[in-house]
FILUMLUM-315972 format. One line per 8 residues: number of its first residue (from 1); their letters; for each residue y, x, z of C-alpha. Coordinates in steps of 0.02 Angstrom, whole numbers, plus 50000, padded with zeros to 5 digits. Layout:
% residues N
NUM	A	Y X Z; ...
***
This chain:
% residues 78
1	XXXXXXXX	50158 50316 48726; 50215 50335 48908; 50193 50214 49045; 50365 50160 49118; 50340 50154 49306; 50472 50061 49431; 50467 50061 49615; 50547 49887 49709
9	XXXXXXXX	50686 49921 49824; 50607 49773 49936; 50517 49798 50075; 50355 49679 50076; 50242 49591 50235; 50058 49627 50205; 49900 49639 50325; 49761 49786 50272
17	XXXXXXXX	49611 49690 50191; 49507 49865 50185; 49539 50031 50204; 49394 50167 50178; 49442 50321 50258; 49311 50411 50162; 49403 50407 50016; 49577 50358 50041
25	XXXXXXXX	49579 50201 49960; 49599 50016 50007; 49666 49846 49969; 49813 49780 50050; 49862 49598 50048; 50028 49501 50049; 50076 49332 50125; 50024 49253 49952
33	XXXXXXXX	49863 49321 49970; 49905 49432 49805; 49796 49621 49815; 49877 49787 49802; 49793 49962 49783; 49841 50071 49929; 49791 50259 49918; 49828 50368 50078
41	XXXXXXXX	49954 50480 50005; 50066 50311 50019; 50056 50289 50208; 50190 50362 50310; 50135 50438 50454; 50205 50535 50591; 50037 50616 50631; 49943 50717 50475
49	XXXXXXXX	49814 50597 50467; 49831 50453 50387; 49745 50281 50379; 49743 50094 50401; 49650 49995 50488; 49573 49831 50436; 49704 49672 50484; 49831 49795 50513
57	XXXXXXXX	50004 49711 50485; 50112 49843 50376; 50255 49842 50261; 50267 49927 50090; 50373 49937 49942; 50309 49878 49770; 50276 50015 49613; 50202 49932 49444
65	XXXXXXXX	50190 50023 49282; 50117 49957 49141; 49933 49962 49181; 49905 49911 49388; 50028 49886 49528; 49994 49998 49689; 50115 50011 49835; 50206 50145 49917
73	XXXXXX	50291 50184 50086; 50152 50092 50184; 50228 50081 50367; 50122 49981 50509; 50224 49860 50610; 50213 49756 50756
***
């Protein structure tokens, strides 16, 4: 059986909770207070290294499949 996987087209307010550099992973939280999986091949960057920083107001866009959601596009705004 394959997982059907479906990105949002709507872009989404969220603030970093943790981000561990170390491994590329962290949790990023929305304005419900709802978690989200971030890995760092989702951030876009204009620099090759990329990372969050904890509190760090972002933006993403939404991809669930059947098991987890995770986001993608991860931008950091003002």
């Amino acid at each position: 059986m394959q997982k059907e996987t479906r990105q949002s087209d709507d872009w989404i307010n969220g603030v970093v909770h943790w981000f561990d550099d170390t491994s590329g992973e962290g949790i990023i939280k929305d304005g419900r207070g709802q978690s989200f999986f971030v890995h760092y091949s989702a951030i876009e960057s204009k620099t090759s290294w990329k990372s969050l920083k904890d509190k760090q107001k972002v933006k993403f866009k939404l991809v669930k499949d059947s098991t987890f959601s995770q986001v993608s596009h991860v931008k950091g705004i003002k």
